[in-house]
MINU-659713 format. One record per residue (C-alpha): z, x, y; residue in three letters. Coordinates in steps of 0.02 Angstrom, whole numbers, always signed. Layout:
REM MINU-659713
REC_Z_X_Y_ALA
...
END
This chain:
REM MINU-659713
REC_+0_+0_+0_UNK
REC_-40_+79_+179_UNK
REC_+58_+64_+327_UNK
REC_-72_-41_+413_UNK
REC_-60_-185_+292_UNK
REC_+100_-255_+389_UNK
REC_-23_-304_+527_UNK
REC_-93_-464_+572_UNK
REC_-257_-526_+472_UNK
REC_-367_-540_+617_UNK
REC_-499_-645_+510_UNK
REC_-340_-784_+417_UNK
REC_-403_-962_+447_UNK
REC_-211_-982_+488_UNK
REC_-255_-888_+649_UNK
REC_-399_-979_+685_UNK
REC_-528_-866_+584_UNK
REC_-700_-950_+516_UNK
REC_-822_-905_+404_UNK
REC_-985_-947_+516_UNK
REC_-1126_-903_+405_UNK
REC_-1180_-832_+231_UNK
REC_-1339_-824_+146_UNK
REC_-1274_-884_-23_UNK
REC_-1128_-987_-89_UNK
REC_-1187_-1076_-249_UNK
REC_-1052_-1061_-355_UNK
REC_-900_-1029_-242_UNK
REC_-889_-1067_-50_UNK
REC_-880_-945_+80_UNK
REC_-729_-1015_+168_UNK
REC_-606_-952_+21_UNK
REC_-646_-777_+103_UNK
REC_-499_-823_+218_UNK
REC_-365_-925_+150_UNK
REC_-190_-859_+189_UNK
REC_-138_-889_+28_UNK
REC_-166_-756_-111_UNK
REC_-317_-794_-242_UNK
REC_-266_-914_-402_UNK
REC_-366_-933_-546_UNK
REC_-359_-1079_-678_UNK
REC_-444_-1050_-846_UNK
REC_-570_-1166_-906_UNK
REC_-604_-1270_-739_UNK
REC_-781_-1335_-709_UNK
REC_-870_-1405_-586_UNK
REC_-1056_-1444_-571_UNK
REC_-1105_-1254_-536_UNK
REC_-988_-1181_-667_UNK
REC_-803_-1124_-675_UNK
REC_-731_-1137_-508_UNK
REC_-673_-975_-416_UNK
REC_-559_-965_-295_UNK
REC_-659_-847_-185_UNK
REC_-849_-811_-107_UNK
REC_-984_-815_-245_UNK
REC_-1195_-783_-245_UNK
REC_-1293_-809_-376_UNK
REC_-1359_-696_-474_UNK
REC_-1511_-593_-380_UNK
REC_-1695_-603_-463_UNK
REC_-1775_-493_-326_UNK
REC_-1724_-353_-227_UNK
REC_-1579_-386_-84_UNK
REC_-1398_-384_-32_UNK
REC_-1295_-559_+5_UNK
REC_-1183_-561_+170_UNK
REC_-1048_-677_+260_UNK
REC_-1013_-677_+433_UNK
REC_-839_-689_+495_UNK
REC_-779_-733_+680_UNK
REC_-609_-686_+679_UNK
REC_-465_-808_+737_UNK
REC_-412_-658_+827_UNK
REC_-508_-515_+914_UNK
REC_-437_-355_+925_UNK
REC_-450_-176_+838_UNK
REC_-449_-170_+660_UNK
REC_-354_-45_+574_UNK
REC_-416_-72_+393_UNK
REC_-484_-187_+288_UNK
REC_-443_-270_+111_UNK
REC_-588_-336_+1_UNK
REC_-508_-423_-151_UNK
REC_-591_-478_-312_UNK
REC_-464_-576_-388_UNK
REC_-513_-636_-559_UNK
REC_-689_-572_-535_UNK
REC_-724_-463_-697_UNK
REC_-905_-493_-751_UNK
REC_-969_-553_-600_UNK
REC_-909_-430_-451_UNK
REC_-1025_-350_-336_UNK
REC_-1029_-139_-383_UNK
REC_-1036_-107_-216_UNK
REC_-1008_-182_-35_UNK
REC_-968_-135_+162_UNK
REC_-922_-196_+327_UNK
REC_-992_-181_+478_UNK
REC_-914_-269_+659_UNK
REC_-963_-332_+827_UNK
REC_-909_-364_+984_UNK
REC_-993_-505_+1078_UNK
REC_-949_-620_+1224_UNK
REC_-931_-808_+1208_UNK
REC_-957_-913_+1052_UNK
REC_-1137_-861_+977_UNK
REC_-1225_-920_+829_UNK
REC_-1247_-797_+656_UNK
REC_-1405_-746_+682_UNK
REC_-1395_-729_+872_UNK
REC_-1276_-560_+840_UNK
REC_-1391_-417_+838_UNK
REC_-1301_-272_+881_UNK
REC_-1167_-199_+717_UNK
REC_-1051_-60_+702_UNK
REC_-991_-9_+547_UNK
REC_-789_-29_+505_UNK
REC_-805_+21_+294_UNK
REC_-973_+124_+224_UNK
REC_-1039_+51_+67_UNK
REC_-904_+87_-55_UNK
REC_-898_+59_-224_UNK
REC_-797_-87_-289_UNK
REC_-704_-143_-455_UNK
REC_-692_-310_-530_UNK
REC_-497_-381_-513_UNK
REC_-433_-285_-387_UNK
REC_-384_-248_-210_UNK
REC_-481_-113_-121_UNK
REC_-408_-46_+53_UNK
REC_-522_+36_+165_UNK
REC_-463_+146_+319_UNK
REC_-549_+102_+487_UNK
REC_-578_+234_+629_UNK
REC_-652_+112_+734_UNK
REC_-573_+99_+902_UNK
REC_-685_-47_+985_UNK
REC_-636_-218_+1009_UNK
REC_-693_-322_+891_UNK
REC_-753_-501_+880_UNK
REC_-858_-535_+717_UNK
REC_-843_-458_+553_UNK
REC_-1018_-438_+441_UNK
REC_-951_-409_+242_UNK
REC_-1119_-378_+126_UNK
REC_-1114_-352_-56_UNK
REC_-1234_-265_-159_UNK
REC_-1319_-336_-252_UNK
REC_-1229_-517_-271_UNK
REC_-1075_-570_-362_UNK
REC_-918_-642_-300_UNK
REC_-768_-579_-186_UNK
REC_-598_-667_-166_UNK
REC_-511_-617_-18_UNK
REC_-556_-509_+148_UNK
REC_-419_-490_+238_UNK
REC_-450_-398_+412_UNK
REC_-286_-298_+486_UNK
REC_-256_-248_+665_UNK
REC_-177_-248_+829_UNK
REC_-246_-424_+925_UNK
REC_-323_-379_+1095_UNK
REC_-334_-507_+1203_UNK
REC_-475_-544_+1343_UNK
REC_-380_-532_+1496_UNK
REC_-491_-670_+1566_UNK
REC_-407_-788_+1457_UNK
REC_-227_-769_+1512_UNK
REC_-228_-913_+1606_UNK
REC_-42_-950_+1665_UNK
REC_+16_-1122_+1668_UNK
REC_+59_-1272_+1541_UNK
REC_-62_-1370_+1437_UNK
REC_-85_-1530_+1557_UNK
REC_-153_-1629_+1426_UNK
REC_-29_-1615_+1297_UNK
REC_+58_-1760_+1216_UNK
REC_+216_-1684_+1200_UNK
REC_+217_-1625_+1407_UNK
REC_+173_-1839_+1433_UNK
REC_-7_-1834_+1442_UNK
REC_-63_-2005_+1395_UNK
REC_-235_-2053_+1307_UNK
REC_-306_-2199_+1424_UNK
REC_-473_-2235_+1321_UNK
REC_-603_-2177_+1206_UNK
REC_-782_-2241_+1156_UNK
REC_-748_-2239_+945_UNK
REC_-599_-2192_+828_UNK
REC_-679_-2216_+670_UNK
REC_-597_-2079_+577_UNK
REC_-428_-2045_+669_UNK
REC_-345_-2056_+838_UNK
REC_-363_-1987_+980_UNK
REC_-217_-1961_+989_UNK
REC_-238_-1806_+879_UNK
REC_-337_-1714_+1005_UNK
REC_-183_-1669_+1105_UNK
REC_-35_-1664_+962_UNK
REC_+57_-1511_+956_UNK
REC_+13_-1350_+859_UNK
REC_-158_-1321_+767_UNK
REC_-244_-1418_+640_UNK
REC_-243_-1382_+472_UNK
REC_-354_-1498_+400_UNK
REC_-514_-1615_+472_UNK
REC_-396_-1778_+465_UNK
REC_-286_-1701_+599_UNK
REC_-441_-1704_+738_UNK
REC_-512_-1839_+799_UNK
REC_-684_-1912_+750_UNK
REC_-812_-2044_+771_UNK
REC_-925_-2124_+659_UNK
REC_-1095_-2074_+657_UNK
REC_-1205_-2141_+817_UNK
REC_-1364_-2214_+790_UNK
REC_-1412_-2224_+983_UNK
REC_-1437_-2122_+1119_UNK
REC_-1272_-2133_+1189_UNK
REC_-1119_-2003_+1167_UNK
REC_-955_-2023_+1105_UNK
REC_-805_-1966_+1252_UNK
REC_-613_-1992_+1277_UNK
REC_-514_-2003_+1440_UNK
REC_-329_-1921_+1450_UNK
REC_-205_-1951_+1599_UNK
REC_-123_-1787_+1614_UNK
REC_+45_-1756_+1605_UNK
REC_+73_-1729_+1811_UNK
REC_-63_-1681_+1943_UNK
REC_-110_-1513_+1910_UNK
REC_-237_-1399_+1940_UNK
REC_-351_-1353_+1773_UNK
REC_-381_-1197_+1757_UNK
REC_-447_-1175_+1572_UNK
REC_-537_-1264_+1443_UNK
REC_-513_-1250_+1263_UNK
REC_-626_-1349_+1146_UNK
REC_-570_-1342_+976_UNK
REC_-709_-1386_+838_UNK
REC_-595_-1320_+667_UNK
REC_-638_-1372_+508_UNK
REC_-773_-1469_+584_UNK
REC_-924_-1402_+517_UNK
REC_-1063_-1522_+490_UNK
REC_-994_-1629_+596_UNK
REC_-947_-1560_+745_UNK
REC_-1015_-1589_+900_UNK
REC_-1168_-1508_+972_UNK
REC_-1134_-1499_+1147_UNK
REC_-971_-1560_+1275_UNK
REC_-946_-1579_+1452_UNK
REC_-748_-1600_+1538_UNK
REC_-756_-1687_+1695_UNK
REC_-602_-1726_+1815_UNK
REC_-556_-1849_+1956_UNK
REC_-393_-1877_+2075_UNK
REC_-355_-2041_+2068_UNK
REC_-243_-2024_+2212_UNK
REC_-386_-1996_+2340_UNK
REC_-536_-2084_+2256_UNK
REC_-538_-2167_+2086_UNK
REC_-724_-2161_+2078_UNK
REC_-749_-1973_+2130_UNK
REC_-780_-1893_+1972_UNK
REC_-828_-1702_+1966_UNK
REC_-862_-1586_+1849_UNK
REC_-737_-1444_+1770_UNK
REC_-859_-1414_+1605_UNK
REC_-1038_-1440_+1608_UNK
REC_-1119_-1472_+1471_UNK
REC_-1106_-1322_+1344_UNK
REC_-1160_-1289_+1187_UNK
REC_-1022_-1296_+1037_UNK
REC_-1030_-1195_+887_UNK
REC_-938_-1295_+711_UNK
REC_-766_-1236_+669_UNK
REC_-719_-1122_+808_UNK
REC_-612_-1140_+953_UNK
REC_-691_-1119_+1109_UNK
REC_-601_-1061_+1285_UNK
REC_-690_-1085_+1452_UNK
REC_-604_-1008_+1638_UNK
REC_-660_-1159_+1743_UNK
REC_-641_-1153_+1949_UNK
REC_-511_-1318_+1955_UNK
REC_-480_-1451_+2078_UNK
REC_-340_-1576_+2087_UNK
REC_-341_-1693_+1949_UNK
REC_-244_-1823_+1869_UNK
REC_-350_-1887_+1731_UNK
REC_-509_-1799_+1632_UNK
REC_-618_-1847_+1517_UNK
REC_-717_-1769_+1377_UNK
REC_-897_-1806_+1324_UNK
REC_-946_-1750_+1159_UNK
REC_-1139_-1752_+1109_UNK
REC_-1180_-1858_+1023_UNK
REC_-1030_-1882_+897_UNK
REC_-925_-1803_+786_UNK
REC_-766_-1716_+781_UNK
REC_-644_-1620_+887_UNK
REC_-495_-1559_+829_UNK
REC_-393_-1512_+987_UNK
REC_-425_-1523_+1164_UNK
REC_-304_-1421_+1274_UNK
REC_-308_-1392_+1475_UNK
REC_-203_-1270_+1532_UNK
REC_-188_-1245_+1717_UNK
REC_-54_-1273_+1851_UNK
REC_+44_-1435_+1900_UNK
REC_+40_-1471_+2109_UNK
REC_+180_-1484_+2209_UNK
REC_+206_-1655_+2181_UNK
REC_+155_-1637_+2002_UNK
REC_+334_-1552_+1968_UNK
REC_+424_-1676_+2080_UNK
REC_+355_-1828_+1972_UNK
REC_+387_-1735_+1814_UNK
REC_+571_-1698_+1879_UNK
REC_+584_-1881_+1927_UNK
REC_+525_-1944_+1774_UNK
REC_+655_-1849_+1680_UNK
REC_+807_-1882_+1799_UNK
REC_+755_-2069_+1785_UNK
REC_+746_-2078_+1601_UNK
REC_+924_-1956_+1596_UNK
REC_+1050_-2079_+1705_UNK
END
């Protein structure tokens, strides 16, 4: 065991990590890759594609190639090493694999990352077992690119290092939208699948049924909730959170904002309309105004899971919070 192990796994879906894109998953899905928990293995368990693994598993090649997963990790920062794991693969484990990372701005698709560095040289690998790879690599990194040579399966890659914020990010302030602070959902076009109430519940989501989502439009119009926030406030940033919705997330969102104590009807915009990518959480620095109640256009349906607005409450803000509190406290 090295030293670096007692770091965070940059990559855990319990930090937000997501698998966004490999070229093969036949017999066992890509998003196993991630799991916090360790790998489990049941004997004699099939599906309709064989025995189920509890991993990431190609098929077996015909032609020349390698297979590859791409990983946007729940948290960027500088990885230290790297653990691929192949758990309970013994016939079927790739001979060889290695990793290569990027750093890239915003929330891009697979294939639009073009630029790699590697973390781990192609290394020989063993079937059942954990192999722990040093990284020299001091650049920040965003996206993690695992390829296996030729195919085969792999149960765990677990990504260690020290998190490194963007410092554009640290936004201070409270979440204005939150349930627990006393935001208040005031309406919403379709709740098919679950409240949205769900949007602005504490903590993450761990599983689809804790977002909110809308059945399936057949129009042209868009699916959108409004939220009274918790006290006037100024919104500073956006976060748009689209885990474990993956085909059906939402292609595109807007956030816009109005004061309803100088004009009701005087919408304006704090999010244009931006592209969303499936299962990732997005954060956008937006230039705020006064607001007391937003609302959220998805395009043109799906799922969210959170939706949280972190920014500053006004003067008066506080003094109707405090008011609130001393009222509800005598």
């Amino acid at each position: 065991m090295t030293e670096w192990t007692r770091l965070p796994d940059l990559a855990s879906r319990a930090v937000g990590g997501g698998v966004v894109w490999a070229n093969d998953e036949l017999f066992a899905e890509r998003e196993n890759l991630i799991k916090p928990a360790e790998p489990v293995y049941q004997t004699y368990t099939f599906g309709h594609k064989g025995q189920v693994y509890d991993g990431w598993e190609t098929r077996r090649r015909r032609e020349a190639g390698v297979d590859q997963a791409v990983i946007r990790l729940g948290m960027p920062g500088v990885v230290k090493g790297i653990v691929v794991d192949t758990a309970f693969f013994k016939g079927n484990y790739p001979p060889f694999c290695w990793v290569e990372g990027a750093q890239v701005d915003g929330y891009p698709g697979a294939d639009e990352i073009t630029e790699w560095f590697p973390l781990v040289e192609r290394s020989a690998l063993k079937g059942d077992e954990k192999h722990f790879f040093d990284v020299s690599e001091g650049r920040r990194v965003t996206h993690v690119r695992l390829t296996i040579d030729p195919d085969g399966g792999v149960a765990r890659l677990r990504v260690h290092g020290e998190p490194l914020a963007d410092p554009r990010l640290l936004i201070p302030g409270i979440d204005l939208a939150a349930l627990e602070n006393g935001a208040v959902v005031t309406g919403c076009s379709n709740m098919f699948y679950s409240s949205p109430n769900n949007l602005i519940s504490p903590g993450q989501a761990t599983v689809m049924g804790e977002g909110w989502e809308t059945a399936r439009r057949r129009d042209d119009g868009n699916d959108w909730v409004s939220v009274r926030l918790a006290a006037p406030g100024v919104v500073q940033l956006v976060e748009l959170d689209t885990s474990h919705f993956k085909g059906n997330a939402p292609g595109w969102a807007s956030v816009s904002a109005r004061d309803e104590r100088k004009d009701p009807e005087a919408w304006f915009d704090l999010l244009p309309r931006t592209r969303l990518q499936p299962d990732t959480r997005h954060r956008f620095v937006v230039d705020g105004a006064e607001a007391t109640e937003v609302r959220l256009d998805i395009y043109p349906d799906g799922g969210m899971a959170r939706l949280r607005l972190i920014g500053t409450p006004t003067s008066d803000g506080v003094a109707h919070l405090r008011s609130a509190w001393a009222e509800s406290s005598s």
